[in-house]
C-alpha positions in Angstrom: 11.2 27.5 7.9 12.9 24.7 9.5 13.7 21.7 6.9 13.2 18.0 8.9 15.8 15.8 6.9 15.3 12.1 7.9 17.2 9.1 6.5 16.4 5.2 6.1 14.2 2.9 4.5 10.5 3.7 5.2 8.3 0.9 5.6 4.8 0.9 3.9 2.3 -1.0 2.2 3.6 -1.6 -1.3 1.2 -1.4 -4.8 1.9 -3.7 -6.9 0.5 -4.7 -10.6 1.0 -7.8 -12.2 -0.2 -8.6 -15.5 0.3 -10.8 -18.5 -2.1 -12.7 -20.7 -5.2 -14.6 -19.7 -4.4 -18.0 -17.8 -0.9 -16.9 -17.5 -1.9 -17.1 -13.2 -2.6 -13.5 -12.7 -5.3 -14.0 -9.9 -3.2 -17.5 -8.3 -0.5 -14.8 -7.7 -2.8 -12.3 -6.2 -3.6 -14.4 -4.1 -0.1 -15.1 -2.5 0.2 -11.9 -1.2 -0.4 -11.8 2.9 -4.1 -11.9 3.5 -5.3 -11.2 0.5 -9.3 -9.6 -0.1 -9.8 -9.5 -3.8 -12.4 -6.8 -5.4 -13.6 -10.0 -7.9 -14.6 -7.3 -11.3 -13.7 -10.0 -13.5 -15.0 -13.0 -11.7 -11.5 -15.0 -12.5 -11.5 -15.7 -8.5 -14.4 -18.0 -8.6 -12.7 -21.3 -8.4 -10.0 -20.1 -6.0 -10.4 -20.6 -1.5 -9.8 -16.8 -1.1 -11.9 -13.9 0.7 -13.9 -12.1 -1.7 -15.9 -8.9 -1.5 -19.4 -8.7 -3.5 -18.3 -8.2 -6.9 -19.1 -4.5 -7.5 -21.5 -4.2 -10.5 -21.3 -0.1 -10.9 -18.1 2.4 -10.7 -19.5 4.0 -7.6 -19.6 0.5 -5.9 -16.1 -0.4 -7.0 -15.0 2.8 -5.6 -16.9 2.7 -2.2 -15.5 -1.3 -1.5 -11.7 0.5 -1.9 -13.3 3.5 0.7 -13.9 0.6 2.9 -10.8 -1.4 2.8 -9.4 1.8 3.6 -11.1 2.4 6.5 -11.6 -1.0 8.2 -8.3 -2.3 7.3 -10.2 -6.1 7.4 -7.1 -7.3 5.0 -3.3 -6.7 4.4 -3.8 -7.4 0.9 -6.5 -5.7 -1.4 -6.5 -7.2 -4.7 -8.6 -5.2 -8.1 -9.3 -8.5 -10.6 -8.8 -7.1 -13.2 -7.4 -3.2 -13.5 -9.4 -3.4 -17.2 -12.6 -4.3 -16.3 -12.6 -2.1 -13.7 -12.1 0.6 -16.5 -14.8 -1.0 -18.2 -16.9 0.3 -15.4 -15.7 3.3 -15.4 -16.6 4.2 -19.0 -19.9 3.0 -18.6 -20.1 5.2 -15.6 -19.3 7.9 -17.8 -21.3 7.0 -20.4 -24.2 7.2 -18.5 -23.5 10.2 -16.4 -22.8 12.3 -20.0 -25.6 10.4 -21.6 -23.1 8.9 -24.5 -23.6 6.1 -26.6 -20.1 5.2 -26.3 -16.2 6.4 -24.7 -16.0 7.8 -28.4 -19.2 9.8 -28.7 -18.0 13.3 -27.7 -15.0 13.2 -30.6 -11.0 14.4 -30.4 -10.2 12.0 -27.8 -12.1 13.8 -25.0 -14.0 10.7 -23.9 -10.5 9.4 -23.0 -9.2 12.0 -21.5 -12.2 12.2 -18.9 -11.7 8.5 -18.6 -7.9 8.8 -17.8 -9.5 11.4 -15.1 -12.2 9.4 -13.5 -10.0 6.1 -13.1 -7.2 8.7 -11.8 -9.8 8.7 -8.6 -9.7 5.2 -7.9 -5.8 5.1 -7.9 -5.9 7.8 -5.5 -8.2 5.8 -3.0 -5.9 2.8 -3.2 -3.2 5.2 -2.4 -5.4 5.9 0.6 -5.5 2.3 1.0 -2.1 1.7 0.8 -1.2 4.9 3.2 -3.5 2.6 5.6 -1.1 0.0 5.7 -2.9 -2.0 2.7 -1.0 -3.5 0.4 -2.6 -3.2 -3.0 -2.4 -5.4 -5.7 -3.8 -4.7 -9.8 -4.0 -7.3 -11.7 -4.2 -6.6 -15.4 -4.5 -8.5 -19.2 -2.4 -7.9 -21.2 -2.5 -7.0 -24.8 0.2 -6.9 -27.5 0.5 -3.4 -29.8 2.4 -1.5 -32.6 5.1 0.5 -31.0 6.8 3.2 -32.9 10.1 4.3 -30.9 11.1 7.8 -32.6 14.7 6.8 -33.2 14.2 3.3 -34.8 13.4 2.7 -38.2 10.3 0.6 -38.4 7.9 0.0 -35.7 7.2 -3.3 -33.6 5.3 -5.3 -31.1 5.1 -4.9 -27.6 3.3 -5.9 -24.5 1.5 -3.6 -23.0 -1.0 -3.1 -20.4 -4.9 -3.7 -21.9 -6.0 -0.5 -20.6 -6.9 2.8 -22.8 -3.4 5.0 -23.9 -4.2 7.4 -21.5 -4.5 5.4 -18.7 -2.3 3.0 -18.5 0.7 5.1 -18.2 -0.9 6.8 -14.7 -1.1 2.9 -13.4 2.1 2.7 -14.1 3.7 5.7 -12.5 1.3 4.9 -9.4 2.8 1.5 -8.6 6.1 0.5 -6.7 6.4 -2.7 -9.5 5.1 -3.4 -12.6 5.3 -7.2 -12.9 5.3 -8.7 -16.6 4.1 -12.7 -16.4 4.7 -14.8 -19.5 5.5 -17.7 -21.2 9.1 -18.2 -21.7 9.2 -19.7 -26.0 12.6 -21.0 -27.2 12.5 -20.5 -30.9 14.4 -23.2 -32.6 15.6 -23.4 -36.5 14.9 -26.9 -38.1 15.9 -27.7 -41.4 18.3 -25.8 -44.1 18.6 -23.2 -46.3 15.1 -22.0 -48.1 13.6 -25.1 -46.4 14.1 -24.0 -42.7 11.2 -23.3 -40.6 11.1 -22.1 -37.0 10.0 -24.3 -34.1 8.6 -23.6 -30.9 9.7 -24.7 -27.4 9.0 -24.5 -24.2 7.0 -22.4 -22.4 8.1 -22.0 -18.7 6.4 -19.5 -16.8 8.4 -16.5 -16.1 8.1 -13.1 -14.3 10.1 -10.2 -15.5 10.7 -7.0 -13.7 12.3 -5.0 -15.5 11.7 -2.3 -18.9 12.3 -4.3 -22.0 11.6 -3.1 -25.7 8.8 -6.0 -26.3 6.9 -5.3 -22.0 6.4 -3.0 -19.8 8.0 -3.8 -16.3 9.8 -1.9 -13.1 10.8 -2.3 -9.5 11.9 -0.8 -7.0 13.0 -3.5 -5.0 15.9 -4.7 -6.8 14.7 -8.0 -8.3 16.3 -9.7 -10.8 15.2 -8.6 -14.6 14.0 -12.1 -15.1 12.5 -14.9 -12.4 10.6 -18.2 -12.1 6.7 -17.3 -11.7 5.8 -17.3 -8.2 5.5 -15.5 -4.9 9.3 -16.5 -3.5 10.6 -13.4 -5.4 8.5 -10.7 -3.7 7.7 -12.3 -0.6 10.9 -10.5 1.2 9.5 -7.0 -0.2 6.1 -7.4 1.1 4.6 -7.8 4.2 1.6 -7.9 6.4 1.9 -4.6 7.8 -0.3 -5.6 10.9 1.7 -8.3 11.9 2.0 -8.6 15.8 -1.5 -6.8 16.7 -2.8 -10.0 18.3 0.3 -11.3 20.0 1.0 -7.5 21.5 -2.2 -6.6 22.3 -2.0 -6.8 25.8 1.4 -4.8 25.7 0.0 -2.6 23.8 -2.9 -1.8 25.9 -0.6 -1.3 29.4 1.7 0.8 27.5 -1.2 3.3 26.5 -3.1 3.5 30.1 0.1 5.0 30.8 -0.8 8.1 29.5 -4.6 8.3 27.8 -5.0 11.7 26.0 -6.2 14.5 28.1 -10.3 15.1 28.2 -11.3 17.5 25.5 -14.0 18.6 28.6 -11.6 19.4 31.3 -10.9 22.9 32.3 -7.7 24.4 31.4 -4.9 24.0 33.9 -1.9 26.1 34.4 1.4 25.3 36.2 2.6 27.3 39.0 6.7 27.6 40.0 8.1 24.1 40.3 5.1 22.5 38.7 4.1 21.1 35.0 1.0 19.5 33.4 1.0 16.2 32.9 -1.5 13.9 31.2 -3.7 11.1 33.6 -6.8 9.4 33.4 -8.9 12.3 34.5 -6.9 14.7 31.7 -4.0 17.4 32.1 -3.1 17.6 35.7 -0.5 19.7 37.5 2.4 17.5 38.6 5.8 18.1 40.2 8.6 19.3 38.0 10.7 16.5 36.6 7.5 13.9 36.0 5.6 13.3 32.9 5.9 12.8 29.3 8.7 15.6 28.9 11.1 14.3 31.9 10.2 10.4 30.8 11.6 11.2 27.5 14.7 12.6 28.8 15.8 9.2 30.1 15.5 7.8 26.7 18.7 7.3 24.5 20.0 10.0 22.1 18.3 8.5 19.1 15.1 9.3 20.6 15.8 12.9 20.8 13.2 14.0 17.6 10.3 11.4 19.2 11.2 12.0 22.5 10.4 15.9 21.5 6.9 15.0 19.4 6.4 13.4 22.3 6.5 15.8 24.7 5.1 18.3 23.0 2.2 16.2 22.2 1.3 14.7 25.2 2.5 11.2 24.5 5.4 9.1 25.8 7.8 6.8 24.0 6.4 3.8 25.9 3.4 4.5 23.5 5.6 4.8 20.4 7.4 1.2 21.2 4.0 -0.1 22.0 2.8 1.5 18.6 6.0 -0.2 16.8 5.2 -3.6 18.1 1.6 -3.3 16.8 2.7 -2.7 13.5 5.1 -5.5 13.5 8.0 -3.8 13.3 9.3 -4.7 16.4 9.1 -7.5 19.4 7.6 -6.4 22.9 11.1 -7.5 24.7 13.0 -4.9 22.0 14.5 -2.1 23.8 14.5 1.3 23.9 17.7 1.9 22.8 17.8 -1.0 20.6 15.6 0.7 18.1 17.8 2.2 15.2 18.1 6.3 14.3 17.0 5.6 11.0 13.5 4.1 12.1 13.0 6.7 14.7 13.6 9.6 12.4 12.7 8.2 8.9 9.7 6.6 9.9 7.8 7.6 13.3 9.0 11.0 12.8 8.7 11.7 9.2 5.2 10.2 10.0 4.3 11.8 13.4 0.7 12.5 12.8 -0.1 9.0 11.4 1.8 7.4 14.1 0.0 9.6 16.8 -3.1 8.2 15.1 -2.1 4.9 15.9 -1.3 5.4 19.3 -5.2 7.1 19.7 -6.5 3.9 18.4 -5.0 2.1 21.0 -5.7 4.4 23.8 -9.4 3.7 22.7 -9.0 0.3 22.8 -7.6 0.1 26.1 -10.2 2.5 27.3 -12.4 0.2 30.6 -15.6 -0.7 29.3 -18.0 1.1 31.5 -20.8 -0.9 33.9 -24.2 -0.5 33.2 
């Protein structure tokens, strides 16, 4: 078996959670990310200008709102407010599918292990989401517990997330940062000896990104361990993943009536001496040597030589895949060909080919001539 090595920074929709304790501006945060649609559980979004879904009142709702995000794509943003009162749903779900009187009732811990299990779904359909091109954003409360460290002494407080032991740690391996916002307290000593008493002071809002011993945090984007609260840190590291759709459109479109997939209904077609099948309007079509997708792609620079390939074998052409790139804002319409660098070509439409193939369908569709009645 062949091994495809690619290289480079792959661009995605990133999954994000911040939390920290209530009013700390959890939800105002959310709501900075690019097009934001928040899944309101709480309610905390009520008194904010932002798009809103009906606040889901069952599990199987909350889940079935993320199955749409998924599938419409209506946002770049999708925002769960809050990550623990959507796990309050969940345990009443199970609580009523089990018939139990509580998350406790069937003993040993089982009630939370099925819970860890159940909420385990929804982060796999916001990974659907995110594999979408959604960004997804969990905001959280936090709550502050015992923490006993095996090779220290005593144990101490800590921040945590406010969600059961057994699930918080899979919300935390399942995002690309774990955000920690807080209120920044000087301590200061006043008075002497016996007498002395500690003072609080100040209180700036902060954001920390990194592991400490008193929070949770990560990144994987390099930010600094400790920032001023507010969107200016992240903004470079996420980004509306549909940017350019509207202003490429019609680009897009011409680029893709260049070469509309063959018709599942034609008969097949073989290629005599001299000839090869090429795709047109009408489906595969025997053509001259030296035309279609395969000798398009052989005019395209070297970097192209693993697209230029899928292509080919495919029945696509790079115009499509440039076209495709602009839609997804990763490039402008006037880029050309052999601007576009190895590692995008390789590490991302290649390591991605059946994805990006499904973008390029979605725009053949679109293109496709409305028919008169």
């Amino acid at each position: 078996m062949a091994l495809n090595i690619t290289r480079g920074i792959v661009p995605k929709a990133q999954k994000v959670v911040v939390y920290g304790p209530e009013g700390i501006g959890k939800t105002t945060l959310a709501a900075r990310f690019p097009d934001p649609l928040f899944v309101d559980v709480e309610g905390g979004s009520a008194h904010m200008d932002v798009a809103r879904v009906e606040a889901p009142r069952s599990w199987a709702a909350l889940l079935s709102a993320v199955d749409a995000v998924a599938a419409e794509r209506p946002c770049a943003t999708l925002v769960i407010d809050t990550a623990d009162w959507a796990e309050r749903l969940c345990a009443e779900h199970l609580c009523a599918k089990n018939r139990w009187a509580s998350i406790e009732t069937p003993g040993y811990g089982k009630g939370y292990t099925e819970l860890a299990e159940e909420f385990g779904r929804l982060l796999d359909k916001l990974t659907e989401a995110a594999g979408a091109g959604v960004n997804v954003v969990l905001a959280a409360h936090a709550a502050m517990r015992k923490f006993e460290q095996p090779d220290e002494a005593a144990a101490y407080d800590r921040w945590e997330l406010k969600l059961q032991k057994k699930t918080a740690p899979l919300v935390k391996e399942w995002a690309d940062a774990v955000l920690f916002l807080t209120y920044k307290t000087i301590v200061e000593k006043v008075g002497e000896g016996f007498g002395a008493k500690g003072k609080a002071r100040g209180g700036k809002r902060v954001m920390y990104a990194s592991h400490h011993p008193c929070w949770d945090a990560k990144n994987r984007w390099g930010l600094p361990d400790e920032s001023p609260l507010g969107f200016e840190a992240i903004a470079p590291h996420v980004s509306d993943m549909r940017q350019g759709v509207l202003a490429t459109e019609n680009v897009a479109k011409t680029a893709c009536q260049q070469n509309p997939l063959p018709s599942a209904a034609s008969a097949p077609v073989t290629a005599g001496p001299g000839q090869t099948i090429t795709c047109g309007a009408g489906g595969p079509t025997v053509a001259p040597a030296g035309t279609g997708p395969a000798a398009a792609a052989a005019k395209m620079p070297p970097q192209w030589d693993r697209v230029a390939q899928l292509c080919a074998s495919d029945g696509y052409s790079c115009e499509e895949v440039m076209a495709a790139s602009v839609m997804l804002g990763n490039f402008t319409a006037d880029t050309p060909a052999e601007s576009y660098p190895a590692d995008y070509l390789d590490g991302f439409v290649a390591a991605n080919w059946p994805a990006f193939r499904e973008h390029i369908d979605n725009m053949r569709a679109d293109a496709e001539p409305v028919p008169f009645d």
